[in-house]
DSSP file (Angstrom, degrees, kcal/mol; ACC not computed):
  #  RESIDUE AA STRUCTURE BP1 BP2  ACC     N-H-->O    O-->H-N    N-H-->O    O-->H-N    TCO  KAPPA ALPHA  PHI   PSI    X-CA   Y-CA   Z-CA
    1    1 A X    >>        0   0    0      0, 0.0     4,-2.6     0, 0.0     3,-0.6   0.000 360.0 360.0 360.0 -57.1    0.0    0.0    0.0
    2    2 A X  H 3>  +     0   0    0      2,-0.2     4,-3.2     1,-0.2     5,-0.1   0.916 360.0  56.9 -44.3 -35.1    2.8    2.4    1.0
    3    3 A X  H 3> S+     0   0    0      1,-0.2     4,-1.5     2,-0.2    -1,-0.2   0.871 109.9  46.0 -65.9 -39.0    4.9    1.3   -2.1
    4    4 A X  H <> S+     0   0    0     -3,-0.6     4,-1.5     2,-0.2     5,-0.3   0.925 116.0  39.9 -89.6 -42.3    1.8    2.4   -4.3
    5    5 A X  H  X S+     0   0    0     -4,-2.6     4,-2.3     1,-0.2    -2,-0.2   0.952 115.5  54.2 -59.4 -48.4    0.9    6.2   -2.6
    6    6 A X  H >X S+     0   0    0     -4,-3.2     4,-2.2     2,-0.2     3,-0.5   0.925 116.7  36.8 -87.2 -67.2    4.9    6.8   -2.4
    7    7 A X  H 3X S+     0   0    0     -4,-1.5     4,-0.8     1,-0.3     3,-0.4   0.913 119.5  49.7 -61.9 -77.3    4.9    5.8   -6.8
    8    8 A X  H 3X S+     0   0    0     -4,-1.5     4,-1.6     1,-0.3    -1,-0.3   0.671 115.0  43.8 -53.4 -39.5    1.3    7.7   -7.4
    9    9 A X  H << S+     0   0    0     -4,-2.3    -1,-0.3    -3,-0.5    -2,-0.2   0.940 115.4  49.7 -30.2 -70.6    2.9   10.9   -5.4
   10   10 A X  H >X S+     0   0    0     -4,-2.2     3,-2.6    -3,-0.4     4,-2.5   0.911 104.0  55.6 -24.9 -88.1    6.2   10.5   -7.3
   11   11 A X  H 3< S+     0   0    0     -4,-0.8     2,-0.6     1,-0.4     4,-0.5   0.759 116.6  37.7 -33.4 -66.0    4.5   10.4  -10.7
   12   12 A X  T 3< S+     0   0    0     -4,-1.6    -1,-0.4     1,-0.2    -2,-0.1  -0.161 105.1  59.7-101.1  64.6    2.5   14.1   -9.9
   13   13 A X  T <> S+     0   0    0     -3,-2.6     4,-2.1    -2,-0.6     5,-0.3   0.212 107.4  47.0-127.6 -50.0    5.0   15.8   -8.3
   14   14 A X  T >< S+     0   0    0     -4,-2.5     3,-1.7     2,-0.2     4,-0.3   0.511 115.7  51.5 -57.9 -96.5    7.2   15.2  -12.0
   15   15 A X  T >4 S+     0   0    0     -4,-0.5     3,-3.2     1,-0.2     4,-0.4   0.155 115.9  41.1   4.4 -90.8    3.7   16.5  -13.6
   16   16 A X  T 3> S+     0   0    0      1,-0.3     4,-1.3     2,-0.2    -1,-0.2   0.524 112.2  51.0 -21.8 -54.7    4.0   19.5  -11.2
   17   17 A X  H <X S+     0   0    0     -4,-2.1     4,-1.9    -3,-1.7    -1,-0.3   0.697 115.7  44.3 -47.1 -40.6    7.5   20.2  -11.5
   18   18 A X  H <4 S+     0   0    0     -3,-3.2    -2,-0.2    -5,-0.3    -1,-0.2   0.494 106.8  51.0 -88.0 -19.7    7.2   20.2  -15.2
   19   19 A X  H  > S+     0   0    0     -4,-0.4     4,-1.3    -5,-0.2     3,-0.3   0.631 110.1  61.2-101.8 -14.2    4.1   22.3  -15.8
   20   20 A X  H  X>S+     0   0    0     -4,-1.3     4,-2.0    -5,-0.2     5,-0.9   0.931 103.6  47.1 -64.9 -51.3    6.1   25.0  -13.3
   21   21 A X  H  <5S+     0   0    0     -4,-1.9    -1,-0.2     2,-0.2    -3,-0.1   0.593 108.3  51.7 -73.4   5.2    8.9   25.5  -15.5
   22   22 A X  H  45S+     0   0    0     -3,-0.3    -1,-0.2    -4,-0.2    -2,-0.1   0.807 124.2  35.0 -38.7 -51.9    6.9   25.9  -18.3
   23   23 A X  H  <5S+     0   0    0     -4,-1.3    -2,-0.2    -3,-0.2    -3,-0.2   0.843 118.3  42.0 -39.4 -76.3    5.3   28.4  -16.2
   24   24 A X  T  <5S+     0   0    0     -4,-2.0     2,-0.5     2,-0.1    -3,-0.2   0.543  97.8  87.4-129.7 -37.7    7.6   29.9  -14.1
   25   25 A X  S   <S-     0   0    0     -5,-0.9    -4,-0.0     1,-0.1     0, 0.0  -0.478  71.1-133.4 -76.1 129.1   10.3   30.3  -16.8
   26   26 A X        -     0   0    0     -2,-0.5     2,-0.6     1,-0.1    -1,-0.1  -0.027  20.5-107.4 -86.5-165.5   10.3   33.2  -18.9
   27   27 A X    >   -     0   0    0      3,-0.2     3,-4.3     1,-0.1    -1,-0.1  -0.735  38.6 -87.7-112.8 125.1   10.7   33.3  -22.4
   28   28 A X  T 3  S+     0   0    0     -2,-0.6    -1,-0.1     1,-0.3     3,-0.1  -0.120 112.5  14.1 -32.2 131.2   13.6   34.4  -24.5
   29   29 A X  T 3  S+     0   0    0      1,-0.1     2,-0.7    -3,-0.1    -1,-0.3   0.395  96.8 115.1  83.5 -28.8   13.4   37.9  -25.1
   30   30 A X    <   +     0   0    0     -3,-4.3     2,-0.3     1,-0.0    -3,-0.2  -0.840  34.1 167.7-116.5 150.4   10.8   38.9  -22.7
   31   31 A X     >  -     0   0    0     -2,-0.7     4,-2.4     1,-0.1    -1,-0.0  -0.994  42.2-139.5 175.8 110.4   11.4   41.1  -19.8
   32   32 A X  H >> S+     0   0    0     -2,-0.3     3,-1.2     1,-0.2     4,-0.6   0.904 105.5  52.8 -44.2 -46.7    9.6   42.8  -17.6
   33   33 A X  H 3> S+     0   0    0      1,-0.3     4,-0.9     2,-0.3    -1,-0.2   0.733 102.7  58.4 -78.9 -51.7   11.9   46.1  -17.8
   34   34 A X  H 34 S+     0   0    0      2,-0.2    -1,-0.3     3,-0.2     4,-0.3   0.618 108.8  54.0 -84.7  -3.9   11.7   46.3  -21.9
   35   35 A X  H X< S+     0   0    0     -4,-2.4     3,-3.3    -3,-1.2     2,-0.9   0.662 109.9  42.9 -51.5-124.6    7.8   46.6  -20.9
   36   36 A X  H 3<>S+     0   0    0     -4,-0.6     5,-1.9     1,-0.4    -2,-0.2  -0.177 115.9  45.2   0.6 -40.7    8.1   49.3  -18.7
   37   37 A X  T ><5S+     0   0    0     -4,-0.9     3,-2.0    -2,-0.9    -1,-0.4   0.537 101.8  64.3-121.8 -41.2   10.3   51.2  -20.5
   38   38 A X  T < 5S+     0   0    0     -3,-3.3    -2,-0.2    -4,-0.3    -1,-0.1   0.582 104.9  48.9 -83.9   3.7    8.5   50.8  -23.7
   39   39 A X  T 3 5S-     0   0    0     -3,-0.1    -1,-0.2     2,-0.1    -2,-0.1  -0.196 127.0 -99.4-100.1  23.5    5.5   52.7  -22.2
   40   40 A X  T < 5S+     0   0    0     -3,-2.0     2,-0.3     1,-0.2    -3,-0.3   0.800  74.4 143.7  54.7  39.3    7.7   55.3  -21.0
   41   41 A X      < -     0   0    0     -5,-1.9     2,-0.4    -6,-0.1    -1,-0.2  -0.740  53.7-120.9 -88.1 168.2    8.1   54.3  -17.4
   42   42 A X        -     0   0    0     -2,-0.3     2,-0.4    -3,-0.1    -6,-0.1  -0.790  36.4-171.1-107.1 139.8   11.6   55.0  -16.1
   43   43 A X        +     0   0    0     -2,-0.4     2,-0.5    -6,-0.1    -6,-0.0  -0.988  12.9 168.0-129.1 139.3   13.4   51.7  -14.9
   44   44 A X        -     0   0    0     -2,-0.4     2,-0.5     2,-0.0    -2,-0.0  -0.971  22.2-143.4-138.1 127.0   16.6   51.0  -13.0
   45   45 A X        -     0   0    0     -2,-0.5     2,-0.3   -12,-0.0    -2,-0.0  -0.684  18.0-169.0-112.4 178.7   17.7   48.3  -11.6
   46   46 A X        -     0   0    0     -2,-0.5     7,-0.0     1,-0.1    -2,-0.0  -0.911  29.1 -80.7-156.2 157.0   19.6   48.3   -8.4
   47   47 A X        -     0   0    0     -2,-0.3     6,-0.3     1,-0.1    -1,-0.1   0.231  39.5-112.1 -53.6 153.4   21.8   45.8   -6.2
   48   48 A X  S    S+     0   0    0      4,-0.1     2,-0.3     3,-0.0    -1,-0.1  -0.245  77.5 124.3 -86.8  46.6   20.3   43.0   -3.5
   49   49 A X  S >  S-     0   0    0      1,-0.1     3,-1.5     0, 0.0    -3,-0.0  -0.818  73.3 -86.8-131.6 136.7   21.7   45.0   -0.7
   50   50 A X  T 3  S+     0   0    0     -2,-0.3    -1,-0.1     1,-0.3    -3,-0.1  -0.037 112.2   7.0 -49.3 148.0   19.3   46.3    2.1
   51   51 A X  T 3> S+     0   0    0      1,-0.1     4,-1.6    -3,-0.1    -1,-0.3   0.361  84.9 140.1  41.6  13.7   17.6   49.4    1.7
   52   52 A X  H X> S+     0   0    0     -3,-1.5     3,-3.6     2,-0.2     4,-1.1   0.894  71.3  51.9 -14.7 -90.1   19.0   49.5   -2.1
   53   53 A X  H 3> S+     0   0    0     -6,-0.3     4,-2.9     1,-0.3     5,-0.2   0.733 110.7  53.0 -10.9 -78.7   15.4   51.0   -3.5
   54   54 A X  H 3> S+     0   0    0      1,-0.3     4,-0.8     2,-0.2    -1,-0.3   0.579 107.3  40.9 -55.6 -17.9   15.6   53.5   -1.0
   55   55 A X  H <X S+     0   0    0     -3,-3.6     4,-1.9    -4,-1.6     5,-0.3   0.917 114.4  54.8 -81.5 -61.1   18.8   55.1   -1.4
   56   56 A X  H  X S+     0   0    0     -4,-1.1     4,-1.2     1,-0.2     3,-0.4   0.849 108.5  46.3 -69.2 -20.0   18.5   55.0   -5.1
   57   57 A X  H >X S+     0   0    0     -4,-2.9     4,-1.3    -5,-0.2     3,-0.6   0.931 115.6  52.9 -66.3 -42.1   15.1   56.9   -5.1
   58   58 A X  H 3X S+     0   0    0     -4,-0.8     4,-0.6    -5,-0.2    -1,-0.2   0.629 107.5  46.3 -46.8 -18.6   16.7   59.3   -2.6
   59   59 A X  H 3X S+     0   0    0     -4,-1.9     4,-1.5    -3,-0.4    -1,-0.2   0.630 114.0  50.0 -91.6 -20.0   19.4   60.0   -4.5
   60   60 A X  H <X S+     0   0    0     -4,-1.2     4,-3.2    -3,-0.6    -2,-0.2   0.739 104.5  55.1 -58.9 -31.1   17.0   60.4   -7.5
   61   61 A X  H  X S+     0   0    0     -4,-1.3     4,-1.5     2,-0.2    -3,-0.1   0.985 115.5  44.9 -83.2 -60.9   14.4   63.0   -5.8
   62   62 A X  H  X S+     0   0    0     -4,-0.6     4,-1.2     2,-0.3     3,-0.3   0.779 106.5  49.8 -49.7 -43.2   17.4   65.0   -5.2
   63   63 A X  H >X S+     0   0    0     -4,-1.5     3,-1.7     2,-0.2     4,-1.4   0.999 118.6  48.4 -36.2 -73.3   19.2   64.8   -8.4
   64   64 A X  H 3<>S+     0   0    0     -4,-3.2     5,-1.6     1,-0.3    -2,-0.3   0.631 110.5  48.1 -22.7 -44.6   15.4   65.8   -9.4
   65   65 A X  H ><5S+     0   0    0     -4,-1.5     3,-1.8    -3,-0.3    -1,-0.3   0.897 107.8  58.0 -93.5 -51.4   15.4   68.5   -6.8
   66   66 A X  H <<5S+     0   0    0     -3,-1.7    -1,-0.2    -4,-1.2    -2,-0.2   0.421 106.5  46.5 -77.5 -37.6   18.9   69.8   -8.1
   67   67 A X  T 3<5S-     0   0    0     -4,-1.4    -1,-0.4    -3,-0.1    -2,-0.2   0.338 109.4-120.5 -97.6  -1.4   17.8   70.5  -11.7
   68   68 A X  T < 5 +     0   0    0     -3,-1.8    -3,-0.2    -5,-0.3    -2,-0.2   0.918  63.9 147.9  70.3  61.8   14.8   72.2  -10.6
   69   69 A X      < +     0   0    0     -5,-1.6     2,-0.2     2,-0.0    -4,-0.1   0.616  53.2  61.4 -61.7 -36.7   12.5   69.5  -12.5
   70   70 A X        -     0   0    0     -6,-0.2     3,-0.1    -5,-0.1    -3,-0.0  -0.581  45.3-168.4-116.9 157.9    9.1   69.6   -9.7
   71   71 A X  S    S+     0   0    0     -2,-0.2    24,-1.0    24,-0.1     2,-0.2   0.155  84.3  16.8 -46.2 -51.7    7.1   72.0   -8.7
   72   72 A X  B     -a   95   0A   0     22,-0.2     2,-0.3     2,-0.0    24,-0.2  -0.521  62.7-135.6-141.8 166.3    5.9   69.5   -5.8
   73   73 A X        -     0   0    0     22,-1.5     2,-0.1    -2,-0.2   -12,-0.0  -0.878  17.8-167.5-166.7 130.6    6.9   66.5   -4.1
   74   74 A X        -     0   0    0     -2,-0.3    24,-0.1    22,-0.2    22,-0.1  -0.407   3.3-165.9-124.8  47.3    4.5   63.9   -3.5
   75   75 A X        -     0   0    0     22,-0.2    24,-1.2     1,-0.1     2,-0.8  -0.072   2.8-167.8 -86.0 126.9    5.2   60.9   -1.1
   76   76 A X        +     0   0    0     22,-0.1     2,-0.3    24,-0.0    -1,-0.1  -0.530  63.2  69.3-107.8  89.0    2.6   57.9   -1.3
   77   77 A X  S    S-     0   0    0     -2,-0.8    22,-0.3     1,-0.1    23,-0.1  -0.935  73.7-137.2 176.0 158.5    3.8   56.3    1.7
   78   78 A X        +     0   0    0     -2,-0.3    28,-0.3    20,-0.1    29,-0.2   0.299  62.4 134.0-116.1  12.4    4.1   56.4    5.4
   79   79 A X        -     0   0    0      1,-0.2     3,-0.2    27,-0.1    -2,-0.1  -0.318  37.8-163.7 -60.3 124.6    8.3   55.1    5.1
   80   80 A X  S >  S+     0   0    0      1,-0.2     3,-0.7     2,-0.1    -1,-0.2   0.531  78.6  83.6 -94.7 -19.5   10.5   57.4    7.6
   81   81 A X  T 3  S+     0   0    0      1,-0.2     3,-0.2     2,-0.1    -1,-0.2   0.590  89.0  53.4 -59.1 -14.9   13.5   56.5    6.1
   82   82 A X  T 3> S+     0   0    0     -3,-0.2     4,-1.2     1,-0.2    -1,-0.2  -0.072  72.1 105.5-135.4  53.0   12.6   59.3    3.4
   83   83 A X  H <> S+     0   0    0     -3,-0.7     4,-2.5     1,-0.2     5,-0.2   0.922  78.0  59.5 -88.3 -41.3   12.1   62.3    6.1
   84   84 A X  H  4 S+     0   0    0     -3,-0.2     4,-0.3     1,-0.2    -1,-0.2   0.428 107.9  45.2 -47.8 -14.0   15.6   63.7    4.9
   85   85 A X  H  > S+     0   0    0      3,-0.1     4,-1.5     2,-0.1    -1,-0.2   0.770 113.9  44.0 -95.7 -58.2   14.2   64.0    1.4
   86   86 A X  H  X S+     0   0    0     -4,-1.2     4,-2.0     2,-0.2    -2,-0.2   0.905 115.1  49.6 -81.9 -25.7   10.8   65.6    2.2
   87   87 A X  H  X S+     0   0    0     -4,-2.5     4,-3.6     1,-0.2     5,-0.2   0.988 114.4  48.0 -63.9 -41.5   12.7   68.4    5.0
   88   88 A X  H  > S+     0   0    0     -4,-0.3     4,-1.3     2,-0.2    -1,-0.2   0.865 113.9  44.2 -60.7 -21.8   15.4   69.1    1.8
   89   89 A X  H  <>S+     0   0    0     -4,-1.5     5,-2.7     2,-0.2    -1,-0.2   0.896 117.7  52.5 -74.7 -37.1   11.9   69.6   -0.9
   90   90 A X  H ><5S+     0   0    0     -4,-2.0     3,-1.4     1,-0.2     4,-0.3   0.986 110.3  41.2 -79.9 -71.1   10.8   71.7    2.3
   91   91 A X  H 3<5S+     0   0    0     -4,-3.6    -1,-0.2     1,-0.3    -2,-0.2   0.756 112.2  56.5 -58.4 -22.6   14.0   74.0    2.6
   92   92 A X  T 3<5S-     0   0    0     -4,-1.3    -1,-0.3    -5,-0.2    -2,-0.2  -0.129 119.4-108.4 -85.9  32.7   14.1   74.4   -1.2
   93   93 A X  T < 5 +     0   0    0     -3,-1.4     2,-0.6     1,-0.2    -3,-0.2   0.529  67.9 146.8  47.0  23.0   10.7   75.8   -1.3
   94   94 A X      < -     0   0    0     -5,-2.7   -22,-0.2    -4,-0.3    -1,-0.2  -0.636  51.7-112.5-114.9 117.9    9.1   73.2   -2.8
   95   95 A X  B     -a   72   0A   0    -24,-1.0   -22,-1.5    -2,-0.6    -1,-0.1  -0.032  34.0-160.2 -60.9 131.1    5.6   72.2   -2.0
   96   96 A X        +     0   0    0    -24,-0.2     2,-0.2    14,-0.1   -22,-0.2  -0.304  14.1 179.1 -97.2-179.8    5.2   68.8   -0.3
   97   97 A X        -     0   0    0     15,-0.1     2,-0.3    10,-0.1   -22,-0.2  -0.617   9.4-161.5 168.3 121.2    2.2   66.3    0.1
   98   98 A X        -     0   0    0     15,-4.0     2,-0.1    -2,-0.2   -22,-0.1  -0.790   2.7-170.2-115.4 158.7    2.2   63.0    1.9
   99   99 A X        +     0   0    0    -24,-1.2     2,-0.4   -22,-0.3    17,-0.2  -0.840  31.8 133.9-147.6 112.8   -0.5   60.3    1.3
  100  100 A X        -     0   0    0     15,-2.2   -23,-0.1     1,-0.2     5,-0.1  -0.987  59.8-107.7-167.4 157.2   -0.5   57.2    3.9
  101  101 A X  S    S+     0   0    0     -2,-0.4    -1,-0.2     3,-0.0   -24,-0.0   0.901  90.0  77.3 -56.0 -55.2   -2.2   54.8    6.2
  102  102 A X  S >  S-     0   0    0      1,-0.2     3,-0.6     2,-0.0    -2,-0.2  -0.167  76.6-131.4 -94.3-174.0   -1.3   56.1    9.6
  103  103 A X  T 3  S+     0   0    0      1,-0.2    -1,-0.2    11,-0.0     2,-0.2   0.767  97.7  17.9 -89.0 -27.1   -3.2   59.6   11.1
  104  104 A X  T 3  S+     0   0    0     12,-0.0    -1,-0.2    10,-0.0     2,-0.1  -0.425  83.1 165.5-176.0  90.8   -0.1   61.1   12.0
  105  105 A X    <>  -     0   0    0     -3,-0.6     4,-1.5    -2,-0.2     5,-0.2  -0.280  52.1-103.5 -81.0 176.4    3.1   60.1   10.7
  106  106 A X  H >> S+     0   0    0    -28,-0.3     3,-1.1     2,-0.2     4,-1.0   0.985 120.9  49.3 -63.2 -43.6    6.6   61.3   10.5
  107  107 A X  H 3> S+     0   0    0      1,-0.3     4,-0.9     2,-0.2    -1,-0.2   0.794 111.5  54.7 -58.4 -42.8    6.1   62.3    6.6
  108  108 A X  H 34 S+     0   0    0      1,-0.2    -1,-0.3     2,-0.2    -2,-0.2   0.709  96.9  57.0 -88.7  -8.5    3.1   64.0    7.6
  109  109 A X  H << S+     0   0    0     -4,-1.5    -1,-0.2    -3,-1.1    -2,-0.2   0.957 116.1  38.0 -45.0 -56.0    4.3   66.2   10.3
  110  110 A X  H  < S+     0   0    0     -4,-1.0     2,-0.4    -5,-0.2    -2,-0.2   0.662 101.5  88.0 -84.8 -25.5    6.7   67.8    8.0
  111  111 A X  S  < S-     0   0    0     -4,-0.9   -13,-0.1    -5,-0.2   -16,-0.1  -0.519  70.4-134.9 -90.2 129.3    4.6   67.9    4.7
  112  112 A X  S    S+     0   0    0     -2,-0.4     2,-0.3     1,-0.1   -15,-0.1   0.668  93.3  39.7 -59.1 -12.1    2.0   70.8    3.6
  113  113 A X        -     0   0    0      2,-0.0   -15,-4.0   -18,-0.0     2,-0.4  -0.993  67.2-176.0-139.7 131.5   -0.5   68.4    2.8
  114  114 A X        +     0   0    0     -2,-0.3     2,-0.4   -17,-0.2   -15,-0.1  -0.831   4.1 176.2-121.1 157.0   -1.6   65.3    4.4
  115  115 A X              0   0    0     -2,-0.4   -15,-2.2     1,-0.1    -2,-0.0  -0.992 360.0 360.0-157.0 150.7   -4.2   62.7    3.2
  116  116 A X              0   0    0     -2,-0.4    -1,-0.1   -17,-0.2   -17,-0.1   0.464 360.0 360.0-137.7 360.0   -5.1   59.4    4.8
Protein backbone atom coordinates (compact mmCIF):
# COMPACT_ATOMS: atom_id res chain seq x y z
CA UNK A 1 0.00 0.00 0.00
CA UNK A 2 2.83 2.43 1.02
CA UNK A 3 4.86 1.29 -2.15
CA UNK A 4 1.85 2.35 -4.31
CA UNK A 5 0.91 6.21 -2.63
CA UNK A 6 4.86 6.78 -2.41
CA UNK A 7 4.90 5.80 -6.81
CA UNK A 8 1.35 7.74 -7.36
CA UNK A 9 2.89 10.90 -5.36
CA UNK A 10 6.17 10.53 -7.31
CA UNK A 11 4.46 10.38 -10.68
CA UNK A 12 2.53 14.10 -9.90
CA UNK A 13 4.95 15.79 -8.28
CA UNK A 14 7.23 15.15 -12.02
CA UNK A 15 3.65 16.45 -13.64
CA UNK A 16 3.95 19.54 -11.15
CA UNK A 17 7.52 20.20 -11.49
CA UNK A 18 7.16 20.25 -15.19
CA UNK A 19 4.07 22.28 -15.82
CA UNK A 20 6.05 25.01 -13.27
CA UNK A 21 8.94 25.45 -15.45
CA UNK A 22 6.91 25.91 -18.34
CA UNK A 23 5.30 28.40 -16.16
CA UNK A 24 7.62 29.93 -14.11
CA UNK A 25 10.32 30.32 -16.81
CA UNK A 26 10.31 33.22 -18.92
CA UNK A 27 10.67 33.29 -22.40
CA UNK A 28 13.64 34.42 -24.48
CA UNK A 29 13.38 37.90 -25.07
CA UNK A 30 10.84 38.86 -22.68
CA UNK A 31 11.43 41.10 -19.85
CA UNK A 32 9.57 42.77 -17.62
CA UNK A 33 11.93 46.07 -17.77
CA UNK A 34 11.67 46.32 -21.88
CA UNK A 35 7.75 46.55 -20.91
CA UNK A 36 8.09 49.25 -18.67
CA UNK A 37 10.26 51.19 -20.52
CA UNK A 38 8.48 50.82 -23.74
CA UNK A 39 5.50 52.67 -22.22
CA UNK A 40 7.70 55.33 -20.97
CA UNK A 41 8.08 54.30 -17.43
CA UNK A 42 11.65 55.03 -16.10
CA UNK A 43 13.38 51.69 -14.88
CA UNK A 44 16.56 51.04 -13.03
CA UNK A 45 17.68 48.34 -11.61
CA UNK A 46 19.65 48.29 -8.43
CA UNK A 47 21.84 45.82 -6.17
CA UNK A 48 20.29 43.04 -3.50
CA UNK A 49 21.69 45.03 -0.69
CA UNK A 50 19.34 46.25 2.14
CA UNK A 51 17.59 49.40 1.71
CA UNK A 52 19.02 49.51 -2.13
CA UNK A 53 15.40 50.97 -3.49
CA UNK A 54 15.62 53.49 -1.00
CA UNK A 55 18.84 55.09 -1.41
CA UNK A 56 18.51 55.02 -5.11
CA UNK A 57 15.05 56.89 -5.10
CA UNK A 58 16.74 59.35 -2.59
CA UNK A 59 19.36 59.97 -4.54
CA UNK A 60 16.96 60.44 -7.50
CA UNK A 61 14.43 62.95 -5.80
CA UNK A 62 17.41 64.99 -5.15
CA UNK A 63 19.16 64.83 -8.36
CA UNK A 64 15.43 65.85 -9.37
CA UNK A 65 15.36 68.53 -6.76
CA UNK A 66 18.92 69.81 -8.05
CA UNK A 67 17.76 70.47 -11.74
CA UNK A 68 14.81 72.17 -10.62
CA UNK A 69 12.50 69.50 -12.54
CA UNK A 70 9.09 69.63 -9.65
CA UNK A 71 7.09 71.97 -8.68
CA UNK A 72 5.92 69.51 -5.82
CA UNK A 73 6.93 66.49 -4.13
CA UNK A 74 4.47 63.91 -3.50
CA UNK A 75 5.17 60.94 -1.09
CA UNK A 76 2.65 57.87 -1.29
CA UNK A 77 3.81 56.31 1.71
CA UNK A 78 4.05 56.41 5.37
CA UNK A 79 8.25 55.14 5.13
CA UNK A 80 10.46 57.42 7.56
CA UNK A 81 13.46 56.51 6.08
CA UNK A 82 12.64 59.32 3.42
CA UNK A 83 12.05 62.32 6.08
CA UNK A 84 15.60 63.73 4.94
CA UNK A 85 14.24 64.01 1.42
CA UNK A 86 10.80 65.63 2.24
CA UNK A 87 12.69 68.38 5.05
CA UNK A 88 15.39 69.14 1.84
CA UNK A 89 11.89 69.64 -0.91
CA UNK A 90 10.75 71.71 2.33
CA UNK A 91 14.01 73.96 2.55
CA UNK A 92 14.13 74.45 -1.23
CA UNK A 93 10.68 75.85 -1.28
CA UNK A 94 9.11 73.21 -2.76
CA UNK A 95 5.64 72.17 -2.05
CA UNK A 96 5.15 68.77 -0.27
CA UNK A 97 2.21 66.27 0.11
CA UNK A 98 2.18 62.97 1.93
CA UNK A 99 -0.55 60.25 1.26
CA UNK A 100 -0.49 57.16 3.92
CA UNK A 101 -2.23 54.82 6.19
CA UNK A 102 -1.25 56.08 9.56
CA UNK A 103 -3.19 59.59 11.13
CA UNK A 104 -0.13 61.10 12.02
CA UNK A 105 3.15 60.09 10.69
CA UNK A 106 6.59 61.29 10.48
CA UNK A 107 6.08 62.32 6.62
CA UNK A 108 3.10 63.99 7.64
CA UNK A 109 4.32 66.25 10.30
CA UNK A 110 6.75 67.84 8.00
CA UNK A 111 4.56 67.89 4.74
CA UNK A 112 2.01 70.78 3.65
CA UNK A 113 -0.53 68.42 2.75
CA UNK A 114 -1.56 65.26 4.42
CA UNK A 115 -4.15 62.73 3.24
CA UNK A 116 -5.10 59.44 4.77
Amino acid sequence: MREHLVGNYSMRMETYKMASKATLTPKVGYSLVVKLKRVWFWVRTMSDKLQAADVLLRNYMVDMMDKRRFGCLVFVSDDSDFVEVLQEATLRCLKTGVAGYMNDGTLKRIADVCFS
